[in-house]
Structure formats: structure tokens, C-alpha cells
C-alpha positions in Angstrom: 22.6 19.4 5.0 24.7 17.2 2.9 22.7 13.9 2.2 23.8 10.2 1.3 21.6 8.0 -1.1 23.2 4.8 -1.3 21.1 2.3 -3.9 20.5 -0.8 -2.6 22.8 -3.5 -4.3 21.1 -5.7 -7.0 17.5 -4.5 -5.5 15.1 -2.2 -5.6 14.8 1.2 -3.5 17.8 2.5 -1.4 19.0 3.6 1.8 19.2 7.3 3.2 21.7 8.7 5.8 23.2 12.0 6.9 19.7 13.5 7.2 17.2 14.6 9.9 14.0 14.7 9.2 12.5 16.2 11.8 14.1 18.9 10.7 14.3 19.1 6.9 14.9 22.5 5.0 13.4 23.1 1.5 17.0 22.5 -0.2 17.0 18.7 1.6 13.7 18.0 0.6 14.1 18.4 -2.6 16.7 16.2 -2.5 14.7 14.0 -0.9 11.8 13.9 -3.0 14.0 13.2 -6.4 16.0 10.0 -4.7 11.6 9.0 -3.8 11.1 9.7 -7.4 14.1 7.6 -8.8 14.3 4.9 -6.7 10.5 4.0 -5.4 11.4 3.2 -2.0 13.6 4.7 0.3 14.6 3.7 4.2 16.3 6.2 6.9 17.5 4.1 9.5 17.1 5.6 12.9 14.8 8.4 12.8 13.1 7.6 15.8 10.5 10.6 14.9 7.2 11.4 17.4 3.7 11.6 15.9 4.1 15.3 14.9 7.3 15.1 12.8 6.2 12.2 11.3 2.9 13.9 10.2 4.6 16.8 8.9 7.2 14.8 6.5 4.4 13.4 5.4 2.5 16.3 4.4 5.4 17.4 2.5 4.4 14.7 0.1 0.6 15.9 -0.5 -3.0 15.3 1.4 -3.1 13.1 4.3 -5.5 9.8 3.1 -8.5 9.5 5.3 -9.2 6.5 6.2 -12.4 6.5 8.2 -14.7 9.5 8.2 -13.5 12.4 10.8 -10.1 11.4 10.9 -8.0 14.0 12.1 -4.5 12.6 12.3 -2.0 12.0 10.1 -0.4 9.0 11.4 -2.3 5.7 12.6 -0.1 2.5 14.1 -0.6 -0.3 12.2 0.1 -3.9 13.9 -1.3 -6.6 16.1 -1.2 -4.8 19.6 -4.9 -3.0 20.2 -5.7 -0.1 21.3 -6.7 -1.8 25.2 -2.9 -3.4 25.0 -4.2 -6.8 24.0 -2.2 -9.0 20.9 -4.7 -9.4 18.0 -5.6 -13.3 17.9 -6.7 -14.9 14.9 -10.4 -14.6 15.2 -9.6 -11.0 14.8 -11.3 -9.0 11.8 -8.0 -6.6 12.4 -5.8 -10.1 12.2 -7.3 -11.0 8.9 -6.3 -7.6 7.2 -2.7 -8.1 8.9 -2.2 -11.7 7.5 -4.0 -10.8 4.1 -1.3 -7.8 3.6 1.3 -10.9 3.5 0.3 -10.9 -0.1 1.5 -7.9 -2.9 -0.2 -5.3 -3.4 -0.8 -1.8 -3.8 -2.2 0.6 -0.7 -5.7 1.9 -1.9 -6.3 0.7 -5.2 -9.1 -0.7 -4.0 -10.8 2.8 -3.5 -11.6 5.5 -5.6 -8.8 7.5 -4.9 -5.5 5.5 -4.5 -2.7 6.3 -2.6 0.5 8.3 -4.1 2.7 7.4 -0.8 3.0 5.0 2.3 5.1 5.1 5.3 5.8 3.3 7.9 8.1 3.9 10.9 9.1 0.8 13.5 7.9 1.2 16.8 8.1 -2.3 18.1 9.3 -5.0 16.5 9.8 -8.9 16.9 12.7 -11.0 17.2 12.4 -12.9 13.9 10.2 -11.9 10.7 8.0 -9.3 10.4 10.3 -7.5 7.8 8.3 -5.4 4.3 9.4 -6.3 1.1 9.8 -4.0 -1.7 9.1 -5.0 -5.7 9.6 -2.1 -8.5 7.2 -2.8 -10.9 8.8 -0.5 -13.2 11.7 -2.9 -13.8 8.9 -5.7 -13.7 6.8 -3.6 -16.9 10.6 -3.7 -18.4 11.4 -7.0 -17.9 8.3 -7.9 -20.3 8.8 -8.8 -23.9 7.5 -6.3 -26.2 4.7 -8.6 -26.9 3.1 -8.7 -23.4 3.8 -4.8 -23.6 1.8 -4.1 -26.2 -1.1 -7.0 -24.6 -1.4 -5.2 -22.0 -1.8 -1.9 -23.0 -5.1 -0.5 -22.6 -6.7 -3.5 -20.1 -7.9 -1.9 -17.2 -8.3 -4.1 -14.2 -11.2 -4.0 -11.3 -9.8 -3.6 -7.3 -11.9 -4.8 -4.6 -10.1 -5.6 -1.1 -12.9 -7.8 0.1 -12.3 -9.9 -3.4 -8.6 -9.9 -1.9 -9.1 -11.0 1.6 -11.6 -13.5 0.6 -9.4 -15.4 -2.1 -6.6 -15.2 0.8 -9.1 -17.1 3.1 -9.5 -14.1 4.9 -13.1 -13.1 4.7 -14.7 -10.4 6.8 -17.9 -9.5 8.6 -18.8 -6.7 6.6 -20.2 -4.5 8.9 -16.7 -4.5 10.1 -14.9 -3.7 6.8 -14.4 0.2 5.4 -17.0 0.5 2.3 -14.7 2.2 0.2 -15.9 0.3 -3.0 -19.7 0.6 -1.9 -20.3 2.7 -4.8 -18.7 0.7 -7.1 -15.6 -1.4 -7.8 -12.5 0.5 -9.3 -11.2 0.3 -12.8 -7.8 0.7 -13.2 -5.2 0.2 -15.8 -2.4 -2.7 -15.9 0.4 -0.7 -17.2 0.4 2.5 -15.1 1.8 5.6 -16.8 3.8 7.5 -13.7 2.5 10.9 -13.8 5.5 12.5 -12.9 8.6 10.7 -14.3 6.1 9.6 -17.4 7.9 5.8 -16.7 5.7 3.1 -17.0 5.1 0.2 -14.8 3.1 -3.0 -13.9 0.0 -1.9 -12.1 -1.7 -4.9 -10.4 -1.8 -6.6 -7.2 -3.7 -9.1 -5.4 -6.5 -6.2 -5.0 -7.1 -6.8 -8.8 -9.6 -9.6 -9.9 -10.6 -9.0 -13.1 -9.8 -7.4 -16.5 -12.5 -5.4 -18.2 -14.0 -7.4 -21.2 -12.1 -10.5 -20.7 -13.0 -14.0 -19.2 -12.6 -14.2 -15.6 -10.7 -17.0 -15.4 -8.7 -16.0 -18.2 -8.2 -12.9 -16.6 -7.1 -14.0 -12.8 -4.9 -16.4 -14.3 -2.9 -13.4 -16.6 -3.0 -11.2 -13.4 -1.4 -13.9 -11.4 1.3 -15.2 -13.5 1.9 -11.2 -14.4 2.7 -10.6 -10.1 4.7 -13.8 -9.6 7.0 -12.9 -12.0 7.3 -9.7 -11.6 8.2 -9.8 -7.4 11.5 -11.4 -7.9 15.0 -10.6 -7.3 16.6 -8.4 -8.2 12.9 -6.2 -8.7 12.8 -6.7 -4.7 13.8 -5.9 -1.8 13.3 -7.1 2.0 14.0 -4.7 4.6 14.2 -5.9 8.4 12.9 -3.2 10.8 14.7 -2.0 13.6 13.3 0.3 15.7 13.5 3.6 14.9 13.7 2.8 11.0 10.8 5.0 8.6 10.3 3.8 5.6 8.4 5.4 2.0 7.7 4.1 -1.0 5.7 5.2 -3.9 2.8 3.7 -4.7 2.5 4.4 -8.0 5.2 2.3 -9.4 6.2 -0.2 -5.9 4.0 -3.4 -4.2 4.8 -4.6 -1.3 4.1 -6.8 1.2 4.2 -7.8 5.0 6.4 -11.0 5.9 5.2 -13.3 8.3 5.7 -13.7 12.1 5.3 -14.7 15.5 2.0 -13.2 16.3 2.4 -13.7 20.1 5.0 -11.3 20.0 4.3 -7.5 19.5 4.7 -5.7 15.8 3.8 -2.1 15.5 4.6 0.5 13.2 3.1 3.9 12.6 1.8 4.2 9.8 0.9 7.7 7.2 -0.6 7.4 3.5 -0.9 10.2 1.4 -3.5 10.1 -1.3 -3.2 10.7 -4.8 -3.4 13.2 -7.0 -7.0 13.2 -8.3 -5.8 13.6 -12.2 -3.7 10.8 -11.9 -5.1 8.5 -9.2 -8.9 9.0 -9.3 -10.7 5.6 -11.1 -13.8 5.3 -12.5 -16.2 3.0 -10.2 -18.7 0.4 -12.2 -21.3 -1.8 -10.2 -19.8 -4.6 -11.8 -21.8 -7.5 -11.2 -18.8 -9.6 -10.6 -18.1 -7.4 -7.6 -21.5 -8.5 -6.3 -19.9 -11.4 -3.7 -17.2 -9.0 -2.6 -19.6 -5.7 -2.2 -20.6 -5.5 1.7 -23.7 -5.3 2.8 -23.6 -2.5 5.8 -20.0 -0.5 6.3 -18.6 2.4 7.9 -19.5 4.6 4.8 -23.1 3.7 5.3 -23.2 3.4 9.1 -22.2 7.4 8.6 -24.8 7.8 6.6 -27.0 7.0 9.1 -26.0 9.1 11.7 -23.1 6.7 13.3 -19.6 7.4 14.2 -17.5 4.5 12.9 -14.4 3.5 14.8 -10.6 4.1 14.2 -9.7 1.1 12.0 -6.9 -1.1 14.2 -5.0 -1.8 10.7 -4.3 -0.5 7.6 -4.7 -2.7 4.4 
């Protein structure tokens, strides 16, 4: 099966064709898998694959990320119709994640094991907005003056989603929110070494609040000016779903980030993460008592622990 990777012009990522992935030999994978490695992101317009073929291409990239205990599935739709039908409204704990992934970030790094890839295939889609954009932080980490490069070196960063949704005016009830920090808030480094190309690249996000050992002002203020610059042309790219489009990106060297839309019309995609390699992509977790706020106070992790069966989580963050 002859392939066509066509780089997308003056962005990041690029676009795949001449390819069905629903049924991909070994020869095409690996194809597959070193445009994923070279260019971050890659789209295959037109797919149109079910549950079960989407599942299976992504287990060809590793483990299937749980994201709530006794999940069984790999693929979850992500968007603002509920399960009963209904549009998500913007009382909505599920609405808050959706309008707090508007921002960059990286899936995961918020827990202790962050996520090697996302996808993301367009079920429904609205007529204006709504699109995800793309930013390679590799070329961002390039783009820095060998001063920065060697400032950042060695600063490790803490991840906490409820820091995130809360800074984005987003708060949550936290018996409602996933406790994937409850044991600790995630340290992770600011230039990310990729453990399979060796390239590195900018390794932030609006997940990350603070650097280790430095003030926290100070520290936000670096992290912030380091992801505006970085997310601009020509390190991005926007991609406008149509239905039937699937998307992956790796998260070891991409952000990205929802655009905004009509939210009284429907937007759903199905979505599949595949967690990282432990050796790579498993952080140390601190009680860091600047996570205090953001650390909830009951979650699905403890509500298991006490015998309870959490819910399927309407979103993914």
C-alpha cells in the first residue's frame, strides 16, 4: 500500500492519504509510525473508522490510557453532546473541561503517567469553529537563543489540571473531578528530551504552575511568556474537522488546543490516548504545598477506594 505524506506548508504536522487504516499491514505501519515520529501530528482525511478500528490503530501505538478506573474501551467521544442526548450548558462540570482545553497544553501531564499519543476522529462537527490547533514545540525549544537553552535546562515544572481550570476561571466541584494528582502533584522537566528521536523540545503547558526552587511568580511569569511564543506560526497549525477526519499527534513534543464555538450546536469527536512509556513518561509526585488549593478533597480515585464505581467521564482534558 503505497502511502502519501504531504508536510503541511509553513506549519507543523502533515497530511496523510492513499492509506486505510482499518486495514493497515505491518509494512504501512511502519511507514506510518516514522511520518508520527518526524512530523508530530499527522491528519488522514476521511477515514470514517467504527469504534473497533479505531481502537485497534490505536493500540498499534502502545497501552490504551485509562482514564477512570474499570475502563474497558479504547475509545471515549469527547464533546458537548451527553450521553442522554442533551448539549452540555455552561453550568456543566463537563463544559468547564471543554472550554478550559481552549488553552495549550499537553494530554496528561497532569498525572503520573503522561500520555505518549492522542487521537481524535470527527463525528459531528459545527458549522463554524471548533477546529484543534497544532504547535511543535520542538521547533519552539529551537527557536530559543542558546541562553534560554541552557536556563532552562534542568528546571522541572509541577502539573496540576485543577491549578489549570482554576486560573482559566474554570473551577470544579471536586468530587466531580478525576484525582489523578491526589497523591501528589507531578514534576516534570521544561525541556523534554524525546525518548525516541533523542530531539528535544519545550515541555510546558498551561497544566504547569510552577518551577521547582524558583519564586512563584517568577516562575508562572517564565512559563507564560515561554508558551506564547512558542505557539506561533509557522510552529502551528489549525486543522478544521470534517467528518470523518482522525487525527494523532505526539505528545511528547506537540500542544494543542480546542478552538472555540457555538456551543448550541453539536461537536463530538471520538477520542483514544495512549499512555506513555513508564521510562520515559512516569514523574515523580511531591505533596507540594503549593498544590494545596488545587488538590481536591474527595475524587473518583478515592470514591473507588471506598467501594464506589465512578462514572465514565463526559470529556477528556
Amino acid at each position: 500500500m503505497a502511502i502519501t505524506v504531504q508536510p503541511n506548508e509553513n506549519a507543523a504536522g502533515a497530511v496523510v492519504s492513499g492509506v486505510d487504516l482499518a486495514a493497515l499491514d505491518d509494512g504501512t505501519w511502519a511507514e506510518v509510525y516514522g511520518a508520527f515520529l518526524t512530523h508530530g501530528v499527522l491528519v488522514f482525511p476521511g477515514q470514517h473508522l467504527d469504534e473497533e478500528a479505531q481502537g485497534a490503530f490505536a493500540r498499534r501505538f502502545g497501552n490504551i490510557e485509562k482514564l477512570y478506573p474499570g475502563q474497558d474501551r479504547a475509545t471515549l467521544h469527547f464533546g458537548n453532546v451527553k450521553a442522554d442526548g442533551k448539549l452540555t450548558r455552561p453550568g456543566d462540570e463537563s463544559f468547564k473541561l471543554l472550554r478550559g482545553n481552549e488553552g495549550w497544553h499537553t494530554d496528561s501531564t497532569y498525572m503520573p503517567l503522561a500520555a505518549k499519543a492522542s487521537m481524535l476522529m470527527a463525528l459531528v462537527v459545527p458549522a463554524e469553529g471548533g477546529g484543534t490547533e497544532f504547535a511543535d514545540m520542538r521547533a519552539a525549544y529551537d527557536a530559543l537563543d542558546r541562553a534560554m537553552q541552557e536556563k532552562l535546562e534542568g528546571l522541572s515544572a509541577y502539573h496540576s489540571l485543577y491549578h489549570s481550570q482554576a486560573r482559566a476561571g474554570f473551577a470544579h466541584n471536586t468530587d466531580h473531578m478525576y484525582g489523578f494528582h491526589d497523591k501528589g502533584a507531578p514534576l516534570r522537566p521544561v525541556i523534554k528530551t524525546h525518548p525516541e528521536t533523542g530531539r528535544k523540545s519545550l515541555y510546558t503547558g498551561r497544566h504547569a504552575y510552577r518551577i521547582e526552587g524558583m519564586d512563584p511568580d517568577a516562575s508562572l511569569a517564565l512559563l507564560d511568556g515561554l508558551m506564547d511564543d512558542a505557539c506561533q506560526p509557522p510552529r502551528t497549525y489549525l486543522h478544521a474537522w470534517t467528518v470523518g477526519d482522525l487525527a494523532v499527534w505526539d505528545n511528547r513534543c506537540m500542544m494543542h488546543r480546542a478552538q472555540p464555538y457555538d456551543t448550541s450546536q453539536p461537536r463530538v469527536l471520538r477520542a483514544s490516548r495512549v499512555a506513555g512509556e513508564p521510562e520515559s513518561e512516569l514523574a515523580p509526585t511531591f505533596a507540594d504545598p503549593k498544590a494545596d488549593a488545587f488538590r481536591p478533597t474527595s475524587s473518583n480515585e478515592s470514591a473507588l477506594t471506598a467501594g464506589k464505581s465512578p462514572k465514565e467521564p463526559d470529556v477528556y482534558a
